[in-house]
N, C-alpha and C positions, 0 to 999 in steps of 0.2 A: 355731518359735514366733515371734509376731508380737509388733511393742513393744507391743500392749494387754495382751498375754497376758503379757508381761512386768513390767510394770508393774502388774499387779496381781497378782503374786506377788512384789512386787519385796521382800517381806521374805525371801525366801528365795535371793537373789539379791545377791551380794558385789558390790560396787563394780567389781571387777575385770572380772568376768563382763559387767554391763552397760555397760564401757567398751569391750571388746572388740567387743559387738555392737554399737553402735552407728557404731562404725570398719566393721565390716563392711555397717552399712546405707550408709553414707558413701558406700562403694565400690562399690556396687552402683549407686548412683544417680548417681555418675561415671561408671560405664562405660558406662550406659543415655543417660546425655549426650553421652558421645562417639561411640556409633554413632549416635546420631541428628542429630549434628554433620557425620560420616560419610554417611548417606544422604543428608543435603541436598544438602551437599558436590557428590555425584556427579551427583545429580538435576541442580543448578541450572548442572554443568559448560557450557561454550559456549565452544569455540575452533575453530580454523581446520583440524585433521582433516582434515575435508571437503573443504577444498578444496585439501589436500596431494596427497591421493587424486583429485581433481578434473584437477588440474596436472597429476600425472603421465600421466593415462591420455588426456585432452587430450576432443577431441568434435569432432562437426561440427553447429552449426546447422541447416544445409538437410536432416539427415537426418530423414526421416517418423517423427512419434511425438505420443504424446497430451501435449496442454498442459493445465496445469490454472491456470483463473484465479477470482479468491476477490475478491469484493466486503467492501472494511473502510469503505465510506462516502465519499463526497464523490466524491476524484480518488483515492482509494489503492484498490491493485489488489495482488493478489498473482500472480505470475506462478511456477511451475511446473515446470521442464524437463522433455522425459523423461527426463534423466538425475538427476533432484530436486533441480537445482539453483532454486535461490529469489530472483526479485529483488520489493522492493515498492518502486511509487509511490509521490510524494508523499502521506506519513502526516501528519496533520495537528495542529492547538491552537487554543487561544484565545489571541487575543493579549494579551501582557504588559503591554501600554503603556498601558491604559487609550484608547487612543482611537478603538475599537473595538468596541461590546458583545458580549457572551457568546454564541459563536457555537454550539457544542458541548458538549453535556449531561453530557459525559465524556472523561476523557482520553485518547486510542489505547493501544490494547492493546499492552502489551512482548512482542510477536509475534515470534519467532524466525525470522531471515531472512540471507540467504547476502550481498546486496548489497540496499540502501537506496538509492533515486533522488531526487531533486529537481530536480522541473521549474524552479521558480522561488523568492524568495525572500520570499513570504510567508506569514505563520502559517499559514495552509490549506493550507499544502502543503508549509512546511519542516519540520515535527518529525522530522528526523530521529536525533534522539536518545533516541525515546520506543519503537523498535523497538528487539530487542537484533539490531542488523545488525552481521556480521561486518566489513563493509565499508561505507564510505558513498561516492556520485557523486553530488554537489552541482552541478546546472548543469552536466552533464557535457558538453562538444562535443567531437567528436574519435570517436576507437572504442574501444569494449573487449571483450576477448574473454577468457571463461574458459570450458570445455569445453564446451558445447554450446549455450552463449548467448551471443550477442553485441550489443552495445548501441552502437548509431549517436546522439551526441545533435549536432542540427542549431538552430547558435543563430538565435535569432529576436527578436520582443518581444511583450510582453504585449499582449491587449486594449487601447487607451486613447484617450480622444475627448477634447480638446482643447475648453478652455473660455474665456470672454473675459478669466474673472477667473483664473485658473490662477495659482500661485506660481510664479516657477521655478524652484524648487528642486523641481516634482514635475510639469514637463514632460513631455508627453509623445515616446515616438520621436521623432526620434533623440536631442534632448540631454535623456535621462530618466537618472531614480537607477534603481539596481542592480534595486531590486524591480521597475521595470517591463521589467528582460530576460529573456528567456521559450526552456528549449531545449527544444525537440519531441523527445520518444526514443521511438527505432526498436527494439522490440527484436526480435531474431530468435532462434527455440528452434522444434526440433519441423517444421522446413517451415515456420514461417507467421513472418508477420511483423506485428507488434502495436506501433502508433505510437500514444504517448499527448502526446495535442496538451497538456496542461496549462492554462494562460489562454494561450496563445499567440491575436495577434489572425489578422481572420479570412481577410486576402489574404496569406501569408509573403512574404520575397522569394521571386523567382523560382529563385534559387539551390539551394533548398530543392525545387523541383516533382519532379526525378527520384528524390530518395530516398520520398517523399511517394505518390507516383504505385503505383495499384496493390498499395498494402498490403492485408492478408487480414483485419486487424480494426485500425478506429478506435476511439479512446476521447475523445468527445468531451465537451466542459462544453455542456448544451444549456440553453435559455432562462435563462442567468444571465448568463454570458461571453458567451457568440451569440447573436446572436437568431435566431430560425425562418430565415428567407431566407436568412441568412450561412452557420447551417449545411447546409442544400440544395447550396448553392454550393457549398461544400465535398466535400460527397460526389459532386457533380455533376465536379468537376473530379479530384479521386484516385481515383473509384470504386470503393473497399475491398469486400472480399465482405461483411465486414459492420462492423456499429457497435455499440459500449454507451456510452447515456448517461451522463456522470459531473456533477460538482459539482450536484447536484441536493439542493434538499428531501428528508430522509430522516425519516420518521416514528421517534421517537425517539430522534434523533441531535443533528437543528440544529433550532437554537431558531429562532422568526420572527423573533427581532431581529434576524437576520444576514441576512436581505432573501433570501435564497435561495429561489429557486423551485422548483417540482415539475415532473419532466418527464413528467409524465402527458399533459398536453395534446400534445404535441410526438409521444409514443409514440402516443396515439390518433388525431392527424393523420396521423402514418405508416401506420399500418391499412386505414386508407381511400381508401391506394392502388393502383390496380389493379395485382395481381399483387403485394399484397405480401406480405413474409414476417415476422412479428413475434412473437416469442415473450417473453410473460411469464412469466420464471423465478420458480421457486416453492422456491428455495434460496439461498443466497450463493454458492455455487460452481458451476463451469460445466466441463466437460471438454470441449475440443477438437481436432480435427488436422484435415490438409487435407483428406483424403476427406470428412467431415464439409461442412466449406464448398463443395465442387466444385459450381459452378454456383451458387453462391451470388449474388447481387447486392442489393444493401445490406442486408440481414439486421438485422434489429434483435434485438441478446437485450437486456434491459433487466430489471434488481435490482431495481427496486422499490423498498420497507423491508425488504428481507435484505441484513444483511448480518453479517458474523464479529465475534465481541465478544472474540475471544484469540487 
């Protein structure tokens, strides 16, 4: 009997009777709170598991296998192991300070991920607090290795052209602030090796050319950070099998007040080279491995406006 059916026989129905049941609806609606306190509980779990089992069983980078990489807008990339292990590039914001307009429509998605990178230290590229990363590499130089991916970051500096009026307090190379140091990551998973230049500017030192040299996919920021010639240059000197454009205009993502440009032109320049190879993905994600690239030379995959919204 339900409390309506109750209550409207409630004259025949002792005070006691109806205190009891109510204790009993009480409890029923306790307990339907605490398993679903329970499911969430379990649902919303996230810790390091993964990579106790990771540790232990160890990996090797250079072994052949499929990579999976996921476009989430601008510079952020989700990279894939075949072991499923997970690193993401710089995930981005808008900046706090006000002295910047509203660059992004929406916040980055609390995307669940094994390690978190940061090329550099600006809002476009530091949120690193808005993925739920196990791990964060902030401006990482040096190496890291955990089972079957390993991460080379080589410091550098940002982008920056020097002006007559320039503060200096926001000089550029070499006596710049923090934000304009820039580290290029190498990562290696699967056989290939996937360097994402970040704003890094567009000659490194020299120090940097043998890690650089002959990578299997670049991720470069095209007519925003580079301009056309610089990145040419670029590819003309590492020669990667191939390239994805990044910090680019993204339909739906970045606002025009953040000056960002489209790398449409730049992709359709590239087309109209003889022998070339340019594929317009028609997904955010992309699965690769080396057989895939074999004989590849400068390969354009380019995202467009796909990209991952979780």
């Amino acid at each position: 009997m339900g409390l309506r059916d109750m209550l409207c026989v409630s004259k025949r129905v002792t005070p006691t009777t109806l205190f009891v049941f109510v204790l009993s609806l009480a409890a029923a609606f306790s307990a339907h709170a605490q398993k679903s306190d329970a499911s969430t509980s379990a649902l919303l779990a996230w810790n390091d598991n993964s990579l106790i089992e990771i540790q232990k069983k160890g990996g090797d980078p250079t072994r052949l296998g499929e990579v999976k990489i996921e476009f989430y807008g601008h510079d952020a990339f989700k990279i894939t192991s075949p072991a499923g292990l997970t690193v993401l590039t710089d995930p981005w914001r808008n900046d706090a300070s006000g002295a910047y307009p509203k660059w992004f429509l929406n916040q980055f998605p609390s995307v669940r991920v094994d390690i978190v990178l940061s090329t550099h230290a600006h809002f476009d590229h530091d949120a690193v607090d808005r993925p739920e990363g196990l791990m964060v590499l902030e401006r990482l130089v040096g190496r890291f290795k955990l089972g079957d991916v390993e991460i080379t970051g080589r410091a550098d500096k940002h982008q920056c052209e020097s002006t007559p009026d320039q503060k200096p307090d926001s000089a550029c190379p070499p006596n710049n602030v923090i934000g304009l140091d820039n580290a290029i990551q190498i990562i290696a998973t699967g056989g290939l090796r996937i360097a994402v230049w970040g704003d890094n500017r567009a000659v490194p030192d020299p120090s940097l050319d043998h890690d650089l040299k002959n990578v299997d996919v670049l991720i470069l920021p095209v007519d925003t950070v580079l301009t056309r010639p610089q990145v040419d240059a670029i590819l003309r000197k590492y020669d990667p099998k191939a390239v994805i454009p990044a910090h680019y205009f993204v339909e739906g993502l970045t606002t025009t007040g953040s000056g960002v440009d489209s790398a449409d032109g730049w992709v359709s320049e590239q087309a109209k080279i003889p022998h070339a190879d340019v594929r317009r993905l028609e997904r955010a994600d992309l699965t690769l491995d080396l057989t895939e690239l074999k004989g590849a030379h400068h390969r354009v995959y380019y995202f467009g406006n796909h990209i991952e919204k979780q």
